[in-house]
N, CA, C and O of each residue as an XYZ file, in Angstrom:
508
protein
N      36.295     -2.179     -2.865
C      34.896     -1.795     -2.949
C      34.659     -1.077     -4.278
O      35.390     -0.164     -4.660
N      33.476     -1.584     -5.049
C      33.092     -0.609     -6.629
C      33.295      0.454     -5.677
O      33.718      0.543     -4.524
N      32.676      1.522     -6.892
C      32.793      3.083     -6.869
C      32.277      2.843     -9.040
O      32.819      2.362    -10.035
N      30.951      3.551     -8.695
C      30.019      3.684     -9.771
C      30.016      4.926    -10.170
O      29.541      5.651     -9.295
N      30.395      5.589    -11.272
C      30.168      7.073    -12.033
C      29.056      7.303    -12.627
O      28.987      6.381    -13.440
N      28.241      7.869    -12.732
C      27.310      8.291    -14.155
C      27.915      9.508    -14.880
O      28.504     10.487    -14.423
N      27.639      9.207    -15.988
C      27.846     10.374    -16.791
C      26.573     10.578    -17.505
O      25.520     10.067    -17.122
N      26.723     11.660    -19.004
C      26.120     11.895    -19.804
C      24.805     12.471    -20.016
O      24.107     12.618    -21.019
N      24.612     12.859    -18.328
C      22.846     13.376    -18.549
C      22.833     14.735    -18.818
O      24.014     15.062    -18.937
N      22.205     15.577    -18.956
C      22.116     17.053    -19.739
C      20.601     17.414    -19.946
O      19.646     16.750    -19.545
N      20.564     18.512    -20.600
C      19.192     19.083    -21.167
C      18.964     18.636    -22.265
O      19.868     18.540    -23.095
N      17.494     18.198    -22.567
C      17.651     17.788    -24.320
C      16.011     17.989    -24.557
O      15.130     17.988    -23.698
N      15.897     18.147    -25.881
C      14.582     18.664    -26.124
C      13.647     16.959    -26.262
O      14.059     15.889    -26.709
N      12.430     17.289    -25.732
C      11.145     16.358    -26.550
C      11.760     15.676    -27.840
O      11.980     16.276    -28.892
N      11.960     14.574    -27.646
C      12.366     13.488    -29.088
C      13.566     13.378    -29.098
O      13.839     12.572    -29.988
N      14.745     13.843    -28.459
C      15.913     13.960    -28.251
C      16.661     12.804    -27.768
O      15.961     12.227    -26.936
N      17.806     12.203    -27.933
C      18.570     11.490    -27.243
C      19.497     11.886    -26.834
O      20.116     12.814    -27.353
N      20.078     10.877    -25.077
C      20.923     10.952    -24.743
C      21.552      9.479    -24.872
O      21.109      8.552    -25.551
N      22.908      9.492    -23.899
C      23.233      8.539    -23.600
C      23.947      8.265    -22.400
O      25.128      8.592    -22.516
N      23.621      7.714    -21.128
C      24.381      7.498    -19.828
C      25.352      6.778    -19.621
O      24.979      5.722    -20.133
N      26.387      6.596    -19.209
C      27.479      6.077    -19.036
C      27.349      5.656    -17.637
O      26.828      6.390    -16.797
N      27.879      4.321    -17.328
C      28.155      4.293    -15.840
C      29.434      3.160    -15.843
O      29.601      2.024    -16.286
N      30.214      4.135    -15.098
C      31.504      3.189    -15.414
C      32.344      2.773    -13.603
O      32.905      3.513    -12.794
N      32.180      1.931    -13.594
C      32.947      1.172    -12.237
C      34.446      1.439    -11.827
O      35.179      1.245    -12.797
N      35.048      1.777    -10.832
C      36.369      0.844    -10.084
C      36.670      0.779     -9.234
O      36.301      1.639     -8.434
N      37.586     -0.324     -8.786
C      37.748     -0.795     -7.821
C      37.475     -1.913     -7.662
O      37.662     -2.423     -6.557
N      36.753     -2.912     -9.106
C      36.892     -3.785     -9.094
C      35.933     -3.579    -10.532
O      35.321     -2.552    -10.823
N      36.002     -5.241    -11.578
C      35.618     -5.384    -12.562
C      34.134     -5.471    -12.692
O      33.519     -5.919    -11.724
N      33.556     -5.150    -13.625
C      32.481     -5.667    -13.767
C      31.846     -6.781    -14.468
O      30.617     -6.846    -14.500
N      32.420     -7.473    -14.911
C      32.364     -8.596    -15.426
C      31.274     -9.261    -15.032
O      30.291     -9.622    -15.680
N      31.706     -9.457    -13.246
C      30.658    -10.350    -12.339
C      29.033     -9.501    -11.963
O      27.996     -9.813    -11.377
N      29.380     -8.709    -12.437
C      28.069     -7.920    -11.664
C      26.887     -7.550    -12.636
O      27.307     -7.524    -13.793
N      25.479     -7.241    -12.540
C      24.377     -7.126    -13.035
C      24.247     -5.327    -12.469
O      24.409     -4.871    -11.337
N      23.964     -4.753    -13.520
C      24.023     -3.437    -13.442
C      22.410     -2.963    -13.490
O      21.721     -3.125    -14.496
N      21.709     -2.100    -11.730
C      20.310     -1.672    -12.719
C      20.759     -0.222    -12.695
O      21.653      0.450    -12.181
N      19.524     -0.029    -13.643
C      19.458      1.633    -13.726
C      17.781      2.302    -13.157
O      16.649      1.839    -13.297
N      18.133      3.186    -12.690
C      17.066      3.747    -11.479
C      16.681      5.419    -11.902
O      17.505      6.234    -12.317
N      15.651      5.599    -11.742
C      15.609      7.237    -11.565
C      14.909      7.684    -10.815
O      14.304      6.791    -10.222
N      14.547      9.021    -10.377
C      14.113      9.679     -9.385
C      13.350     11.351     -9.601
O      13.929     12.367     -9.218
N      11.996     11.370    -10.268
C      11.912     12.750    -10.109
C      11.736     13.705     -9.055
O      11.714     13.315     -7.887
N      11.596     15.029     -9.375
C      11.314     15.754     -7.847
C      10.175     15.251     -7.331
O       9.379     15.009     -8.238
N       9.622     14.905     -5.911
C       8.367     14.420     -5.364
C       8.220     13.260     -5.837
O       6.990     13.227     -5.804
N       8.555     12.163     -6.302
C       8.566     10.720     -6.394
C       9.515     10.062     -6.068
O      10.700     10.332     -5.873
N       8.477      8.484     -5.979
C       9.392      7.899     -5.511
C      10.348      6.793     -6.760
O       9.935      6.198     -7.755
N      11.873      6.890     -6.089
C      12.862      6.534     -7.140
C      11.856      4.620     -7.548
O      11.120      3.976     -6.800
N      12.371      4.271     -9.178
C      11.689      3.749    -10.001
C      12.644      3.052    -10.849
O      13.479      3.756    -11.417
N      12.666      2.022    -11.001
C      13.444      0.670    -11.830
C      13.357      0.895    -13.262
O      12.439      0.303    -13.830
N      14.111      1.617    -13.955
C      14.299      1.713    -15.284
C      14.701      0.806    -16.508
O      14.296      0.735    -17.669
N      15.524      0.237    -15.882
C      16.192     -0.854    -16.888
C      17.540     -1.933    -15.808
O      18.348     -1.662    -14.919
N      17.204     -2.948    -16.416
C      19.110     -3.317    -15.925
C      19.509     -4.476    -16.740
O      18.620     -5.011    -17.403
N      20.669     -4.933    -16.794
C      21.296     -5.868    -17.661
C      22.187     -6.425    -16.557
O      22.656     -5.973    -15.512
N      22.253     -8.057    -17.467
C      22.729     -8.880    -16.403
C      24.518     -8.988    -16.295
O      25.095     -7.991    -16.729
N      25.172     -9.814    -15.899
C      26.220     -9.680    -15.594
C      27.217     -9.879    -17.415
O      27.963     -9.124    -18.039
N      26.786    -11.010    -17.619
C      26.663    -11.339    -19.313
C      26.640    -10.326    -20.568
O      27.439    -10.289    -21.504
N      25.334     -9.387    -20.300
C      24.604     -9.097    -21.011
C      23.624     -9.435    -21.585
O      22.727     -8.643    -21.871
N      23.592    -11.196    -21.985
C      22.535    -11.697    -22.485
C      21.123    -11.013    -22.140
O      20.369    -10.808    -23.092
N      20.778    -10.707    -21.070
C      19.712    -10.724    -20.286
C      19.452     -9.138    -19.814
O      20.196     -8.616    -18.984
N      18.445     -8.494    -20.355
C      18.024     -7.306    -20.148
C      16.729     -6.993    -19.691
O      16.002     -7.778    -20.301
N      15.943     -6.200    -18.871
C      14.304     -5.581    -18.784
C      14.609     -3.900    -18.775
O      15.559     -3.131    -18.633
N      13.162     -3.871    -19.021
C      12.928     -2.805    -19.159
C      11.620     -2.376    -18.334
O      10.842     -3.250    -17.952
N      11.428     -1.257    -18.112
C      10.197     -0.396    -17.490
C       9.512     -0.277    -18.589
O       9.972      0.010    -19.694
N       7.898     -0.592    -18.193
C       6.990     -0.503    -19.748
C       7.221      1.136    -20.081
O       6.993      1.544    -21.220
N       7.606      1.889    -19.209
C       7.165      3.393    -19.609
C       8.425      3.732    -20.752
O       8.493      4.771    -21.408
N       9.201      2.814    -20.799
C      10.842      2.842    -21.084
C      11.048      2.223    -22.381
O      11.982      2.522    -23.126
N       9.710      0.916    -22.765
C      10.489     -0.244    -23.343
C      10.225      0.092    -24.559
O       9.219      0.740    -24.849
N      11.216     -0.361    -25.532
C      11.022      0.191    -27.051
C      11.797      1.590    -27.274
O      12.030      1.985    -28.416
N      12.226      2.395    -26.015
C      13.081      3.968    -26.321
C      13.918      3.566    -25.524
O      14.310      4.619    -26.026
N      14.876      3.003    -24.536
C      15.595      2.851    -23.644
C      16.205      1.414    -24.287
O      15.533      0.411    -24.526
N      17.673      1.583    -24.507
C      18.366      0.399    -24.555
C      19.553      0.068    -23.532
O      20.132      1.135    -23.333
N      20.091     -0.840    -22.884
C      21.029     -1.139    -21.635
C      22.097     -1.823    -22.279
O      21.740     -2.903    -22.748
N      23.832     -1.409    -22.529
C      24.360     -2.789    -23.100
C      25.738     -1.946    -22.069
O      25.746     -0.907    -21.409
N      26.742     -2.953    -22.342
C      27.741     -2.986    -21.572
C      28.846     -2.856    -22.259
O      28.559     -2.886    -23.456
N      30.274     -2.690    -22.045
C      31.527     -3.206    -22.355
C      32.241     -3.619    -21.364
O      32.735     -2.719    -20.684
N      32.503     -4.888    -20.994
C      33.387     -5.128    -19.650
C      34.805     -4.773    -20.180
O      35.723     -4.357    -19.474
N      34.851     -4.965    -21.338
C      36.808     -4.102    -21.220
C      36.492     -2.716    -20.871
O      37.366     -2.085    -20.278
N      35.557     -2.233    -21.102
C      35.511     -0.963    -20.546
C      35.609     -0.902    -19.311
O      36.426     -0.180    -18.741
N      34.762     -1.677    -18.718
C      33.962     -1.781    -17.083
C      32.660     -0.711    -17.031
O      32.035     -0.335    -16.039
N      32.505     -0.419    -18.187
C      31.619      0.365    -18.505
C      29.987     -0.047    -18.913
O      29.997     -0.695    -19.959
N      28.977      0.097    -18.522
C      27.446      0.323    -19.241
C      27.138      1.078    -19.186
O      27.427      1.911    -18.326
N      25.995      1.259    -20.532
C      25.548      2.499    -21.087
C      23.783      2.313    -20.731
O      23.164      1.279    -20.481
N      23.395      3.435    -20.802
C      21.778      3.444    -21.130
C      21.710      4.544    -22.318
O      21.991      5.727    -22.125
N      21.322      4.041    -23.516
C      21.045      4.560    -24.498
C      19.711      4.825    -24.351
O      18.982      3.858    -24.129
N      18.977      6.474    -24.461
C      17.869      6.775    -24.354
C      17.535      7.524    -25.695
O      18.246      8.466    -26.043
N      16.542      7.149    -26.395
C      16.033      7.717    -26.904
C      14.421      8.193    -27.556
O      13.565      7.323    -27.397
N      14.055      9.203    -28.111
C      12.540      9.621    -28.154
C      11.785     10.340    -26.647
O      10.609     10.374    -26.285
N      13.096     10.883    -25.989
C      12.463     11.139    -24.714
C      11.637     12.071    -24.225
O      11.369     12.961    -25.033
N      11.170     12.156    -23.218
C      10.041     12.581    -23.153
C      10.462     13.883    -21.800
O      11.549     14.211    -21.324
N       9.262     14.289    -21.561
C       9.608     15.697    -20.423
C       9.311     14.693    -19.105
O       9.573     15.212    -18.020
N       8.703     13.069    -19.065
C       8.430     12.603    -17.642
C       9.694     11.769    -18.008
O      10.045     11.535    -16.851
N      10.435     11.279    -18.616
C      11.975     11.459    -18.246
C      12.273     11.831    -17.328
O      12.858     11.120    -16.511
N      11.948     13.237    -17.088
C      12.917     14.134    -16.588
C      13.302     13.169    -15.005
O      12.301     12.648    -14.513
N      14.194     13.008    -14.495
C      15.124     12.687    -13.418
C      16.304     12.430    -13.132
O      17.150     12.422    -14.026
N      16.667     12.134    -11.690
C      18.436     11.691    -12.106
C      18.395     10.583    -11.907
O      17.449     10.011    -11.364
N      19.370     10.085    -12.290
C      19.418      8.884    -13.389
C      20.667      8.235    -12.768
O      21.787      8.644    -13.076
N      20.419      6.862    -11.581
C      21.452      6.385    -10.771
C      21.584      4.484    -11.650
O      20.687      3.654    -11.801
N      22.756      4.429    -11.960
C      23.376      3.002    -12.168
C      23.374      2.869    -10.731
O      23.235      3.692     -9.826
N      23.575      1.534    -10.755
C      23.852      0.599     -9.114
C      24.099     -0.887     -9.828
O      23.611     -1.307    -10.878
N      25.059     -1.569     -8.870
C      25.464     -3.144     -9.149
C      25.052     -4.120     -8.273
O      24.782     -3.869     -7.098
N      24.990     -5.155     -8.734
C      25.157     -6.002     -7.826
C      25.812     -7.738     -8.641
O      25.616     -8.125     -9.792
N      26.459     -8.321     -7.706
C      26.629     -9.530     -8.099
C      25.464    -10.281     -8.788
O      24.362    -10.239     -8.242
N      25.605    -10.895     -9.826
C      25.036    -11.745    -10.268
C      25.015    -12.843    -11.414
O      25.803    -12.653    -12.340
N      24.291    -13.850    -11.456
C      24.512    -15.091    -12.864
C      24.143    -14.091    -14.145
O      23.672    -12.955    -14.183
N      24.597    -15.087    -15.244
C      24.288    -13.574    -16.492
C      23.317    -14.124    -16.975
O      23.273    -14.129    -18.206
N      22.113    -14.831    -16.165
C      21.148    -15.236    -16.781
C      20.055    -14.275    -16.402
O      19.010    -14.345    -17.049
N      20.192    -13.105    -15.135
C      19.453    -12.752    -14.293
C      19.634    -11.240    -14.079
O      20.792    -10.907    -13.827
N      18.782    -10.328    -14.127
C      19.026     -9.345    -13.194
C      17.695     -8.339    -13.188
O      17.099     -8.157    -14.250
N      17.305     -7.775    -12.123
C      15.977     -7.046    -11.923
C      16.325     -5.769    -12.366
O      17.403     -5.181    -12.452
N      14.903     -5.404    -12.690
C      14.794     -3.677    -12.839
C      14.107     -3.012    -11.935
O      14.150     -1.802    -11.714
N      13.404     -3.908    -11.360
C      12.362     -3.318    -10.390
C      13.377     -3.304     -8.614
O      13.386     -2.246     -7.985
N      14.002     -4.348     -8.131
C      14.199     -4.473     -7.043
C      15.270     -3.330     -6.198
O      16.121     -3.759     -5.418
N      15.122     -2.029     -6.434
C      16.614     -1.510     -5.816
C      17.542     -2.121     -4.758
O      18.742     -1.918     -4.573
N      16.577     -3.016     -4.030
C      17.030     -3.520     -2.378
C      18.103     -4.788     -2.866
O      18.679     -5.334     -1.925
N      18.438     -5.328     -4.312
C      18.894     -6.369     -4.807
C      20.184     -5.837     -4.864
O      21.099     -6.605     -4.567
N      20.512     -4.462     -5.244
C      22.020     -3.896     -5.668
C      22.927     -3.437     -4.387
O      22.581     -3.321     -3.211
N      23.421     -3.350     -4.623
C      25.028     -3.263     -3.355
C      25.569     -1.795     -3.505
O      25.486     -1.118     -2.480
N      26.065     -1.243     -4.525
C      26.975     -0.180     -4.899
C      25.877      0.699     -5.887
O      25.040      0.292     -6.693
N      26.174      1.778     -5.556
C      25.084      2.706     -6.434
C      26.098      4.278     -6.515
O      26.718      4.848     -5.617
N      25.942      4.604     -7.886
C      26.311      5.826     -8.124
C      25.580      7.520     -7.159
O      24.714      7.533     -6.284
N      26.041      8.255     -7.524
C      25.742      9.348     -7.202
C      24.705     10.245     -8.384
O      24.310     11.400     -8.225
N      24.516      9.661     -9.161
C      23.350     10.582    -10.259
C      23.784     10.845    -11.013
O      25.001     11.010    -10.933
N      23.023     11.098    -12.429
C      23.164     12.313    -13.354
C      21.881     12.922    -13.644
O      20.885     12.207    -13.748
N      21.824     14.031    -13.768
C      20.662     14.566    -14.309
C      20.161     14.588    -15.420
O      21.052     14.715    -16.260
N      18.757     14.503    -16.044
C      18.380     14.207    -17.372
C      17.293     14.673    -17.041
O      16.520     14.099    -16.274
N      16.967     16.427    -17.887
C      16.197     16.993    -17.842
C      15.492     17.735    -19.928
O      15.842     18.522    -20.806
N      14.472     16.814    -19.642
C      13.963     17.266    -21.347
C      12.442     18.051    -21.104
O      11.421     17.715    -20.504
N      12.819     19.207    -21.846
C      12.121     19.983    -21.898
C      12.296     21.015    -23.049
O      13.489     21.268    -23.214
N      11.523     21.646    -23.842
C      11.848     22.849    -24.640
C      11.888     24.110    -24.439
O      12.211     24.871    -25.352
């Protein structure tokens, strides 16, 4: 069975970048389409980005697109979400989740599509 990590979330000011890590094991990721999700206090969690099993194939959240980039290393077993220019409605934690898929394909919007989902990181920007 995966087992999904996040890393890398922290405090960072208005215009600031981070970068999230979400790294798998227990099995490769090669086969799988990775989304990324967040969640502020009093809302409801929200489809950020995801990339497909490939990579070829990425979306984005309009609130996201143009500051948020998604890429992978399968020798790693690792994907990243590179964030940057961020903002204070950022602010949430910030869950990778997998699921099987072709590397032609993968949603940002559907959470109900992924199988394995991390435990969070937090990503809080503010000054």
């Amino acid at each position: 069975q995966m087992q999904l990590v996040e890393s890398g979330g922290g405090l960072v000011q208005p215009g600031g970048s981070l970068r999230l890590s979400c790294a798998a094991s227990g099995s490769t990721l090669d086969l799988y389409a990775i989304g990324w999700f967040r969640q502020a206090p009093g809302k409801e969690r929200e489809g950020v980005s995801c990339i497909s099993s490939s990579g070829d194939v990425t979306h984005y959240n309009d609130s996201v697109k143009g500051r948020f980039t998604a890429s992978r290393d399968n020798a790693k077993n690792t994907v990243y979400l590179q964030m940057s220019d961020l903002k204070p409605e950022d602010t949430a934690v910030y869950y990778c989740a997998s699921t099987m898929g072709p590397g032609y394909y993968c949603s940002a919007e559907n959470a109900w599509e992924y199988d394995y989902w991390g435990l969070g990181t937090q990503v809080t920007v503010s000054s």
